[in-house]
C-alpha positions as CSV (number, residue, x, y, z in Angstrom):
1,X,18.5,-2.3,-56.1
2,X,16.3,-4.5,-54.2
3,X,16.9,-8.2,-55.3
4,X,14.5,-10.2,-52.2
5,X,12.2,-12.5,-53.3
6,X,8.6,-12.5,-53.5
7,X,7.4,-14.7,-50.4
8,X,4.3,-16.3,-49.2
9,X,1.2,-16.6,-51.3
10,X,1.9,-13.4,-53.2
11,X,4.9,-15.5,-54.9
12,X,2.1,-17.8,-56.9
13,X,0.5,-14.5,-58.6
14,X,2.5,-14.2,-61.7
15,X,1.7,-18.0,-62.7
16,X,-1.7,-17.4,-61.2
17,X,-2.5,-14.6,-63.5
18,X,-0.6,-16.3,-66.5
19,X,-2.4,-19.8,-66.1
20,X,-5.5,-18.6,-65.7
21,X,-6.3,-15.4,-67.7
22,X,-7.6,-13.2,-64.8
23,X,-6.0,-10.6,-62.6
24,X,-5.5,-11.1,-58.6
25,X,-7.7,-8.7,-58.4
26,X,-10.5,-10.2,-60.1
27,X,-9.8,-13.7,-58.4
28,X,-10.3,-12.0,-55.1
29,X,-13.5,-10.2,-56.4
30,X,-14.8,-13.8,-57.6
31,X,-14.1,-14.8,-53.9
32,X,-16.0,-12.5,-51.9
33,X,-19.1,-13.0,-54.3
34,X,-19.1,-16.4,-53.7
35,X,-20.6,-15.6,-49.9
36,X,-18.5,-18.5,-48.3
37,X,-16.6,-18.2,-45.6
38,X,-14.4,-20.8,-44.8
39,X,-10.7,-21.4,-46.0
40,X,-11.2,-24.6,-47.4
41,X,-14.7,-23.8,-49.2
42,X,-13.1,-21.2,-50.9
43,X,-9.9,-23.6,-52.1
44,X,-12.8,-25.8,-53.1
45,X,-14.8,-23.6,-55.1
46,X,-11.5,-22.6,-57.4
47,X,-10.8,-26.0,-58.0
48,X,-14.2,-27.3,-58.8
49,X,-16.1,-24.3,-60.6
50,X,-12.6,-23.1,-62.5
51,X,-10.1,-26.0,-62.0
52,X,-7.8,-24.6,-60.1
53,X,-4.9,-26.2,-58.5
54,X,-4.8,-26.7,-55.0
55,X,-1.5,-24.2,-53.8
56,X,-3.3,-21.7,-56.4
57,X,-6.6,-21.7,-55.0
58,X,-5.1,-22.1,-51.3
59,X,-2.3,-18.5,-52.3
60,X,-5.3,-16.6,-53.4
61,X,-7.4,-17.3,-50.4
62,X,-4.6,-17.1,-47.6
63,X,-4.1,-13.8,-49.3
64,X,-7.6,-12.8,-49.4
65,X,-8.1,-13.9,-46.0
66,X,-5.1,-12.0,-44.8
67,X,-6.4,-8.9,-46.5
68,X,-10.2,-9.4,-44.5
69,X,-7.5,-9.7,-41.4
70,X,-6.2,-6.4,-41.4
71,X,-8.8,-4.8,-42.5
């Protein structure tokens, strides 16, 4: 049984997905078609074209940006 908690911006998803009707998965998509590149253009960009909340917008770009990281 493994009861650990979800952590970091990963722990937004569920209301993320719930809130705003699309997957993670398509947020990131929407993300990398936008053709910006900085952190806080991206936070922008949720909250203006799809009214995002700010520690939404900023879990789906860390984890984006993490994701570009390690690649």
């Amino acid at each position: 049984m493994n009861d650990r908690k979800t952590k970091g911006p990963a722990s937004y998803f569920p209301s993320i997905e719930a809130r705003y009707g699309r997957s993670i998965a398509e947020w990131q998509g929407l993300l990398r078609a936008t053709g910006l590149t900085k952190h806080m253009e991206l936070v922008a960009w949720l909250k203006q074209e799809h009214g995002m909340g700010h520690g939404h917008a900023n879990a789906l770009v860390a984890d984006l940006r993490a994701q570009q990281a390690a690649a």
